[in-house]
C-alpha positions as CSV (number, residue, x, y, z in Angstrom):
1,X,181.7,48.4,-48.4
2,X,183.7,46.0,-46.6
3,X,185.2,44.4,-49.7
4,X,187.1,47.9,-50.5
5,X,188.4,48.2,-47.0
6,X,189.4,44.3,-47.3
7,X,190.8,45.3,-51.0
8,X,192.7,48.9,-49.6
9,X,194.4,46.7,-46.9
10,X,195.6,44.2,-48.9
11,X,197.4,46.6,-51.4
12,X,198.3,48.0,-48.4
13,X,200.1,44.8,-47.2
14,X,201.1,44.1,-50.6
15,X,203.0,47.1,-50.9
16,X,204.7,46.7,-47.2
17,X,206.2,43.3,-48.5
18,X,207.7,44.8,-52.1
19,X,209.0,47.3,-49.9
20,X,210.9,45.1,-47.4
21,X,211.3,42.2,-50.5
22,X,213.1,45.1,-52.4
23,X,215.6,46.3,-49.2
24,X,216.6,42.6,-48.8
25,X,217.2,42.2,-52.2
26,X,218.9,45.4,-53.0
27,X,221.1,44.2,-49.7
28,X,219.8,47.4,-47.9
29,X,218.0,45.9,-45.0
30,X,219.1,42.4,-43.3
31,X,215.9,41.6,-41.9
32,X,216.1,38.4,-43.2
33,X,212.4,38.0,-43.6
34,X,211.1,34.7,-45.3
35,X,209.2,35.1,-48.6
36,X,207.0,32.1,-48.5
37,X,203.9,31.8,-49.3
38,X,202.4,30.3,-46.1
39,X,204.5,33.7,-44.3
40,X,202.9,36.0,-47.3
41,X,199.3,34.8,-46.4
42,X,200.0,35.2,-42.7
43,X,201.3,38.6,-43.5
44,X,198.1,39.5,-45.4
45,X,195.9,38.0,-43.1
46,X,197.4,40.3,-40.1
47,X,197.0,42.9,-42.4
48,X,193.6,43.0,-42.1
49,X,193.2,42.2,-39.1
50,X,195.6,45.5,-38.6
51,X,193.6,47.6,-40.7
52,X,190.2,46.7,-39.3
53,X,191.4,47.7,-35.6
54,X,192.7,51.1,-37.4
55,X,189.0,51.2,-38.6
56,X,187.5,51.0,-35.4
57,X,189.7,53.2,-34.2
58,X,189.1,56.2,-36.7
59,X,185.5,55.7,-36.8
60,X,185.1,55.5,-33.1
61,X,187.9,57.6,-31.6
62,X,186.5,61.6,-31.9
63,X,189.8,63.1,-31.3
64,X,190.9,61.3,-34.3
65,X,188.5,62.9,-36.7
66,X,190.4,66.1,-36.5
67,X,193.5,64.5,-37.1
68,X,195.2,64.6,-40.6
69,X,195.6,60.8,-42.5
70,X,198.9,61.0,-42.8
71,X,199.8,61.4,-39.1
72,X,197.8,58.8,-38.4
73,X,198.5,55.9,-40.8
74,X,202.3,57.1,-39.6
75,X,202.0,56.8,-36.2
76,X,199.9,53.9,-36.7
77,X,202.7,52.3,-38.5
78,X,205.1,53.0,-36.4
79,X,202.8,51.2,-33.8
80,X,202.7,48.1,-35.3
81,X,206.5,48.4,-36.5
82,X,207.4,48.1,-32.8
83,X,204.6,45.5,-31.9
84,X,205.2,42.9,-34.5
85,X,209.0,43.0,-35.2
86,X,209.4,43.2,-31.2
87,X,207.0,39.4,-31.4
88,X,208.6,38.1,-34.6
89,X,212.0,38.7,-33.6
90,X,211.1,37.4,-30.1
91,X,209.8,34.0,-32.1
92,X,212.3,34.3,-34.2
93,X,211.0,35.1,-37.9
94,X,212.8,38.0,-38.3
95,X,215.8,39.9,-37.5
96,X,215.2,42.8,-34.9
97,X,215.8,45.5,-36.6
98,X,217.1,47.6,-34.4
99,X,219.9,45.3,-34.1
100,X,220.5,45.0,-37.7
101,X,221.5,49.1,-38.3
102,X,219.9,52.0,-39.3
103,X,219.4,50.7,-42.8
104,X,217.1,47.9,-41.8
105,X,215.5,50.5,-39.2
106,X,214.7,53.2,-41.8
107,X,213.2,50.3,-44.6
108,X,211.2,48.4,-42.0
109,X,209.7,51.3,-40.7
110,X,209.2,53.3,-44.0
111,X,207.2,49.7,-45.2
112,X,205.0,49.8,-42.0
113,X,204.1,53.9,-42.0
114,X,203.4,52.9,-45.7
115,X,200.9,50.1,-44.7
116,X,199.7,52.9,-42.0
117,X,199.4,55.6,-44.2
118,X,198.0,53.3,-46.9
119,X,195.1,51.7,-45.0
120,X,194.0,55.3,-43.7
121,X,193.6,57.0,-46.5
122,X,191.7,53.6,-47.6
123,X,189.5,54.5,-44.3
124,X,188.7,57.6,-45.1
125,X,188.3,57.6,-48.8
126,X,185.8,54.8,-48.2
127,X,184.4,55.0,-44.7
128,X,182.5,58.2,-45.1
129,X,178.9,56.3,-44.0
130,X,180.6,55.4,-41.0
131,X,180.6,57.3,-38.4
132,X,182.8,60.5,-38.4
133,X,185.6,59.1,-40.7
């Protein structure tokens, strides 16, 4: 069971990258992030660390069991938009977005409610033993 959660994150995270690797490319977004592959495994290992906490949550949070998987993995997202660009830009791995322009805002954030949306719908497609998912 846990090595479809583990598998759902990690297309999850995997997805969030091409998404911000494709903005800085295409010149979109200038969050200058580093494509590395010690950065890529730290990005996929927060990942899942992300998406387990978003399991516990939806499995052990009733007033989200009413509440639709798309709001969820959004504001979820959005969450950890705020939480990890505000550190990273604080240690200096990225630019803050929200310095950057609205471009940079609107491709960050779409890759994170991805990763959000993403990992819950991994939750509940697979997490249906658990709890109330």
């Amino acid at each position: 069971m846990f090595l479809k959660f583990s598998l759902g994150f990690l297309l999850a995270s995997l997805f969030q990258a091409l998404i911000v690797y494709l903005g800085e490319m295409m010149r979109i977004s200038s969050l200058d992030a580093q494509f590395t592959f010690g950065q890529l495994l730290t990005h996929i290992v927060v990942g899942q660390v992300a998406g387990y906490i978003l399991l516990v949550l939806i499995t052990r949070v009733e007033a989200l069991s009413h509440t639709k998987t798309v709001i969820i993995g959004a504001v979820y997202g959005t969450l950890l938009w705020w939480l990890l660009l505000t550190i990273n830009s604080a240690l200096g791995n990225v630019n803050a977005p929200w310095n950057e322009g609205i471009s940079t805002v609107l491709v960050s954030l779409s890759a994170f409610m991805a990763y959000g949306m993403i990992s819950a719908f991994t939750i509940r497609r697979y997490g249906r033993k658990y709890s109330h998912v």
